[in-house]
C-alpha positions in Angstrom: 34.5 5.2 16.1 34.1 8.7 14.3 31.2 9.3 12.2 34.3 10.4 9.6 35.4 6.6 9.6 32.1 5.2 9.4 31.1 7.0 6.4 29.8 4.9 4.0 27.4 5.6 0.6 25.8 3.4 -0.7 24.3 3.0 -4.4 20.2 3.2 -4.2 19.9 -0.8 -4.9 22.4 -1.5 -1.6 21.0 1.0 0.2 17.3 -0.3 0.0 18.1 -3.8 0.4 19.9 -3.2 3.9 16.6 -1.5 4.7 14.3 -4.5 3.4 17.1 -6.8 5.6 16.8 -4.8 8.7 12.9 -4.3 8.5 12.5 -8.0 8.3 13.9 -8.1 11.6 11.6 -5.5 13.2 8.1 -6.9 15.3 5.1 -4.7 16.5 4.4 -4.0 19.8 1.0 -5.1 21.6 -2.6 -5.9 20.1 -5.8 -4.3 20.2 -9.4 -5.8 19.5 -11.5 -3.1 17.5 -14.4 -2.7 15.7 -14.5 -3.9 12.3 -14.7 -0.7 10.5 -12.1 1.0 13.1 -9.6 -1.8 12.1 -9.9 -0.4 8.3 -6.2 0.6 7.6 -4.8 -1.4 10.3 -2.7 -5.0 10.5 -4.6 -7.8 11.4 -2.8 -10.0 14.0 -5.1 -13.4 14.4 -6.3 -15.3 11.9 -9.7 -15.1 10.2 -10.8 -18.5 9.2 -14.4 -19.8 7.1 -17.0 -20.0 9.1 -19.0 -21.9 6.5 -18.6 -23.3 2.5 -18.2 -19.9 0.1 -20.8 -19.7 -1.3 -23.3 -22.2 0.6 -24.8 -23.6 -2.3 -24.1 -23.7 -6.0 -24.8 -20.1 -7.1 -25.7 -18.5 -10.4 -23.7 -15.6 -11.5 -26.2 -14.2 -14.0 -30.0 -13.1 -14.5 -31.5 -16.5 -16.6 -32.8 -19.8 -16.5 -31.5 -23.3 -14.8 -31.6 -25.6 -16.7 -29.7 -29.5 -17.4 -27.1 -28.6 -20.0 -27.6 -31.9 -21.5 -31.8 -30.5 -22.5 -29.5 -27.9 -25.2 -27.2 -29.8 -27.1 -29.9 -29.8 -30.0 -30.8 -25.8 -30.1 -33.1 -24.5 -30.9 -35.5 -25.8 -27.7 -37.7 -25.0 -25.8 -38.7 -25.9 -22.2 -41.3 -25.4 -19.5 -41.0 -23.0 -17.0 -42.0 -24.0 -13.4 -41.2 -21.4 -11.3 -38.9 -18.7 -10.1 -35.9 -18.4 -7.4 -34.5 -15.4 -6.4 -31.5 -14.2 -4.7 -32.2 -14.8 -0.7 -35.4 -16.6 -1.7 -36.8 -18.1 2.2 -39.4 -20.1 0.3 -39.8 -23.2 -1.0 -37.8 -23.9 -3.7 -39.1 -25.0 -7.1 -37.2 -28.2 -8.7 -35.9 -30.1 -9.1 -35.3 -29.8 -12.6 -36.3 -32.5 -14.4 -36.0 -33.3 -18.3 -37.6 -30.6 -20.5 -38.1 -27.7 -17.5 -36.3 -24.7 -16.4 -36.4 -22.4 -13.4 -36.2 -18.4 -14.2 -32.9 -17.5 -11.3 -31.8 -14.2 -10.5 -27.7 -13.9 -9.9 -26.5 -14.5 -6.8 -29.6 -16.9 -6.1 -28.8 -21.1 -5.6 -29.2 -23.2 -8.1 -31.8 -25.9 -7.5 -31.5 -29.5 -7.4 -31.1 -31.1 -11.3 -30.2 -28.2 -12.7 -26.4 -27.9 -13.9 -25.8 -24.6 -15.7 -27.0 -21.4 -16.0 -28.5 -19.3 -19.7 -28.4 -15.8 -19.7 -31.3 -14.3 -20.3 -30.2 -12.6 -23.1 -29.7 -15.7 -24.5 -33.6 -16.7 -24.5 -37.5 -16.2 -25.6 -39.7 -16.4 -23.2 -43.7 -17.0 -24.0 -46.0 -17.4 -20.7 -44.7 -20.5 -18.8 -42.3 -21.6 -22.1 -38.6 -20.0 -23.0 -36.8 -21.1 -25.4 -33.0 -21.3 -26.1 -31.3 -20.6 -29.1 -27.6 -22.1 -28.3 -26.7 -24.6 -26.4 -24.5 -24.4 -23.1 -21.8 -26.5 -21.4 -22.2 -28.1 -17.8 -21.2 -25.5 -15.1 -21.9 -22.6 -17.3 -22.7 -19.4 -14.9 -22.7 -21.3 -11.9 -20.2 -21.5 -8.8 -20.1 -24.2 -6.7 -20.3 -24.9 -3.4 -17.5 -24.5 -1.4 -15.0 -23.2 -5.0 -14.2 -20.1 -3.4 -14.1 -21.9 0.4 -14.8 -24.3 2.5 -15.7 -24.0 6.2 -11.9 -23.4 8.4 -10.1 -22.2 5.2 -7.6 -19.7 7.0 -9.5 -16.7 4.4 -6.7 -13.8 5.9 -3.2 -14.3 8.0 -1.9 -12.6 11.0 -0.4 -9.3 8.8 -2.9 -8.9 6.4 -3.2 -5.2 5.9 -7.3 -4.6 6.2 -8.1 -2.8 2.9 -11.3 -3.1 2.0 -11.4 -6.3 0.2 -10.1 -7.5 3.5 -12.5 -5.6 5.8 -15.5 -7.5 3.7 -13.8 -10.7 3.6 -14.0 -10.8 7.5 -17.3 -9.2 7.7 -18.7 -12.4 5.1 -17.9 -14.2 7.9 -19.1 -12.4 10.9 -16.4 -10.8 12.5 -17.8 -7.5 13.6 -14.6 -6.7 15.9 -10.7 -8.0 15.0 -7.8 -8.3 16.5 -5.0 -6.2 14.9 -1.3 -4.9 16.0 -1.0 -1.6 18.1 0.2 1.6 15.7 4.0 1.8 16.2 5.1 6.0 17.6 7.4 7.7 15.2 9.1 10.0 16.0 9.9 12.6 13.8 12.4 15.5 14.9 13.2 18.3 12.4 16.3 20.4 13.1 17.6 24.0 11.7 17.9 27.6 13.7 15.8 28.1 10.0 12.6 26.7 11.2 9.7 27.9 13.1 6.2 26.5 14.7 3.8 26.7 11.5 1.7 28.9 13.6 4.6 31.4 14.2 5.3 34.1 11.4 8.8 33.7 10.2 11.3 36.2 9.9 13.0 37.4 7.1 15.7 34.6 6.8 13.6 31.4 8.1 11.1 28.9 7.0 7.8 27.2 8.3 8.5 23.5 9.4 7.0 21.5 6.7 8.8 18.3 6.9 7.7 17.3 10.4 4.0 18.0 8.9 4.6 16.0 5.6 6.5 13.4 7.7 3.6 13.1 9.9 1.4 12.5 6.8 3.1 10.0 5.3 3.4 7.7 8.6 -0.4 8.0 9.2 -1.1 6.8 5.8 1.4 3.8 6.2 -0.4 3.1 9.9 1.3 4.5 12.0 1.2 7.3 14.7 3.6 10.4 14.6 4.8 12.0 17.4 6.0 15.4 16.4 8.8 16.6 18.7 10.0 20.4 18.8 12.0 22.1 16.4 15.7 21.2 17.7 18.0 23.9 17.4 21.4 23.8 15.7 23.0 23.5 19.3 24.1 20.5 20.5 23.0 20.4 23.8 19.2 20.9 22.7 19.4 18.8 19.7 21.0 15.8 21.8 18.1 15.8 24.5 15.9 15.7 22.1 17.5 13.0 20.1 17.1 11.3 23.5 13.5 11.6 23.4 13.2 10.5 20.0 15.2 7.6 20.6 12.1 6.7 23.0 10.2 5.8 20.1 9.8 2.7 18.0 11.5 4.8 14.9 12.9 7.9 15.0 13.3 10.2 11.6 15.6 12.9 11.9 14.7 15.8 9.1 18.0 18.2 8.0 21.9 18.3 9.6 22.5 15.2 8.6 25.0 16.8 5.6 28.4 17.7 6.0 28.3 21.4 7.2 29.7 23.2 10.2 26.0 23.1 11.3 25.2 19.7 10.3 25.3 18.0 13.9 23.0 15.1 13.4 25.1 12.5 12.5 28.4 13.1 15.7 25.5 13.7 18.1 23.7 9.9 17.4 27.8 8.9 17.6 27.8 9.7 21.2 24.9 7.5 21.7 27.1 4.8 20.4 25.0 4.7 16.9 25.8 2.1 14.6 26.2 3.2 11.1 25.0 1.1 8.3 24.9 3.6 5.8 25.7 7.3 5.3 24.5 8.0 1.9 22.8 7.0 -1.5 23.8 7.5 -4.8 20.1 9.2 -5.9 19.1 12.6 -6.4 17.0 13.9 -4.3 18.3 12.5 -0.7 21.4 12.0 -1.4 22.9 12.5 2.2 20.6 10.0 3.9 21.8 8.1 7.2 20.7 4.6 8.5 21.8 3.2 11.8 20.5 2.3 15.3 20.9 2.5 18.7 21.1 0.0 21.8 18.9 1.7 24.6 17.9 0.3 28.1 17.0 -3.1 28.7 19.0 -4.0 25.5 16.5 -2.2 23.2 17.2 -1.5 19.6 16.0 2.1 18.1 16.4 2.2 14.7 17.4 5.8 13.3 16.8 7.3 9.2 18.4 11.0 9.0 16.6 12.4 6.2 17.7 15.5 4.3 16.1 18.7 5.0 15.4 19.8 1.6 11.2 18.9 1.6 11.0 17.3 -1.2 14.2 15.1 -0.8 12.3 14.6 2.8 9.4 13.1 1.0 10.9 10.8 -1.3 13.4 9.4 1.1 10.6 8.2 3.5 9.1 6.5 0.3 12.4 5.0 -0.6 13.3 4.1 2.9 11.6 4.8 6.2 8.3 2.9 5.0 9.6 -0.6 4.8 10.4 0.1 8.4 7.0 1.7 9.3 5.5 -1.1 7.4 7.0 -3.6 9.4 6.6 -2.0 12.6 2.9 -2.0 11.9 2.9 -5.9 11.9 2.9 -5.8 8.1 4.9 -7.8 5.8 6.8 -4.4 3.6 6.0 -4.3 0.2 8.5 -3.6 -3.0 8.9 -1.1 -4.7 6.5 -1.7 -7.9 7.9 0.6 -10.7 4.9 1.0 -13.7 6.3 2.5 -17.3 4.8 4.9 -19.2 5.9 7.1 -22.4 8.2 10.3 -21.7 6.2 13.2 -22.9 9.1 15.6 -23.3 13.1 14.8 -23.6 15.1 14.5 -20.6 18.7 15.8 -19.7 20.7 14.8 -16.5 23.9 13.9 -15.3 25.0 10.4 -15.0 26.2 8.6 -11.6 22.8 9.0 -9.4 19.8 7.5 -9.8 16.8 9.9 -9.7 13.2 10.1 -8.6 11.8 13.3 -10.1 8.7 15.1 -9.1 6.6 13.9 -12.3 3.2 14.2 -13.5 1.3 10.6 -15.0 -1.5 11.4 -17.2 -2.8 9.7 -20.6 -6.0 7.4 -21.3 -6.7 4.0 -21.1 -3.4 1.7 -22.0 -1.4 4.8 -23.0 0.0 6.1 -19.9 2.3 9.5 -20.3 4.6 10.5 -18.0 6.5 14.3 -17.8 8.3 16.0 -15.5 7.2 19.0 -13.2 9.2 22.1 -13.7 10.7 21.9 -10.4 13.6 24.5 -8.6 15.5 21.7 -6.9 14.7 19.6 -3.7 13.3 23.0 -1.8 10.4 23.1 -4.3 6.9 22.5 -2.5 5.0 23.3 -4.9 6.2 20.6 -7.6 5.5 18.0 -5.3 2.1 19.2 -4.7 1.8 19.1 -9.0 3.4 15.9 -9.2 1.2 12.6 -8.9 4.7 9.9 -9.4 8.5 10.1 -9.2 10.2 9.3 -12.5 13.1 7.3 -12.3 16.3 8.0 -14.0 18.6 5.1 -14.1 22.9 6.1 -13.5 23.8 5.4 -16.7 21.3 8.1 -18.8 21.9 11.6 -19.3 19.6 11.8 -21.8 16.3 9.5 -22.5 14.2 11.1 -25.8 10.3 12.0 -26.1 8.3 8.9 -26.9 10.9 6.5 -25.0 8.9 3.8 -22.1 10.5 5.5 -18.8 9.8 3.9 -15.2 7.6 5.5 -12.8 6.9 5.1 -9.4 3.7 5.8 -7.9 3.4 8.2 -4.9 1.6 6.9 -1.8 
């Protein structure tokens, strides 16, 4: 079938969801077991289970005194003090509490036997071995129980738990000094264009440094996974189909420029010959507009899966946001996340064009609960240097050609 009669453009919602659909088909390939601190960033493939009640003991959660609620409900009192526990405390424990004493506690320490709650100490007078309370306070006050946040075998993290740091201290709470996680997936990323040179080569008058394969590169390391960086591919079809080959090799394969509708643009008849499957050829959404999704059937009944980004850099960098991380994601064993869109007050009025929906270099800024958002001055998708300004994409919905200063806009965050 010619690329011609597949063509096919999709708005920005279908486009994305035939993305989320194919990514939820995609699997890693192999394990590794690493150190703890190694697998920060990485997908965890086993399952990290409790290897005891959290916490081990009822545990006070402020600086004060245990004490039996039921010795407060007639304040002001005061009670004895017969000792001290700390926070890791080896020796023997005072207690238990019995009617009319207390025990000074440190946070984090275990409440001893009796005692059912927990007053902060700014909340008492202490004389000698005597303290004494001015309000009263409520059974379980300041105190967690055994086993509430717990108990020994809970399953604490799935197979696919991206290991952030919450997660890397989860595991290490219960001893796992090495995990198992998935193996990084290879993407490929191929940028095309007699325009481009080797960043290390000076360019001539009419020509460019390749950037896109660099930013590319960027963006799938901080997703988790590992780029492989093929050569610059010509705007000749023999060179640019072996290397389309190569990239093929790969779990993914993103394609940077020729993927328009030029005399030049030889991306998308080139993957035809591979007998590529088209699922879309296009979004309605400035930048990226000409964006192509498809795959290939390799040897051994192996599926590549193919994105075509445009060659502008900044439409290069939004449309791996937009599209080729749910796929990267997925590859990396972990479950892809939506899109989560934040709103923030428009700083300055906005004029567009109807009929795409945009994500424009922006710039969020504001204190506390007042977020503002405002556009970079930017020259069009070649512009660098607003992308390196910009800190979030605003999003322009099809329908507005104009939103006004002071108007709640949504914002997307950039990775």
């Amino acid at each position: 079938m010619a690329v011609a009669e597949q063509a096919k453009v999709l708005s920005f919602e279908e486009a994305r969801r035939t993305i989320e659909q194919h990514a939820s088909g995609l699997r890693p390939r192999g394990r590794e077991l690493l150190p703890l601190l190694d697998a920060a960033g990485r997908v965890l493939a086993e399952p990290i289970h409790a290897d005891r009640d959290f916490p081990p003991f009822p545990r006070a959660t402020r600086d004060g005194y245990a004490v039996r609620s039921e010795d407060l409900q007639n304040t002001p009192i005061t009670l004895e003090v017969i000792g001290e526990i700390r926070a890791g405390d080896t020796l023997p424990q005072p207690g238990p509490v019995e009617p009319g004493k207390a025990i000074a506690i440190m946070t984090g320490a275990a409440v001893p036997d009796g005692a059912d709650a927990v007053v902060m100490l700014e909340h008492t007078s202490r004389t000698d071995d005597r303290v004494s309370f001015a309000r009263a306070v409520t059974a379980g006050e300041n105190v967690v129980p055994a086993g509430a946040e717990a108990r020994r075998g809970d399953q604490l993290l799935s197979p696919g738990a991206f290991l952030d740091p919450a997660a890397v201290a989860l595991a290490a709470s219960v001893g796992r000094s090495r995990v198992l996680v998935y193996g990084k997936p290879r993407v490929a990323v191929l940028a095309t264009g007699d325009e481009i040179v080797d960043v290390d080569i000076p360019p001539g008058a009419n020509q460019i440094r390749n950037s896109n394969s660099y930013s590319l590169g960027a963006q799938i390391q901080a997703v988790g996974g590992e780029p492989v960086l093929l050569p610059i591919a010509p705007d000749e079809p023999g060179r640019l189909r072996e290397l389309l080959d190569e990239g093929l090799d790969a779990d993914l394969l993103l394609i940077s420029g020729g993927v328009s509708a030029g005399k030049y643009d030889l991306v998308e008849p080139l993957l035809a010959q591979f007998a590529g499957e088209f699922f879309f050829t296009g979004s309605e959404i400035q930048p990226g507009r000409p964006i192509v999704f498809g795959r290939v059937l390799r040897e051994s009944a192996r599926v590549s899966y193919f994105l075509g980004l445009p060659g502008n850099p900044v439409s290069t960098m939004v449309t791996f946001e937009l599209f080729a991380r749910p796929l990267v994601e997925a590859l990396c064993g972990r479950q892809p996340r939506g899109l989560v869109f934040l709103h923030a007050k428009l700083k300055s009025v906005i004029r567009v064009k109807t009929g795409l929906k945009r994500f424009l270099p922006a710039r969020l800024s504001g204190q506390f609960e007042t977020p503002e958002v405002e556009l970079v001055r930017w020259q069009g998708s070649g512009d660098m240097t607003a992308m390196a300004r910009s800190n979030c994409y605003l999003v322009v919905t099809v329908d507005r050609d104009r939103i006004e200063a002071g108007e709640w806009v949504p914002v997307l965050l950039r990775s």
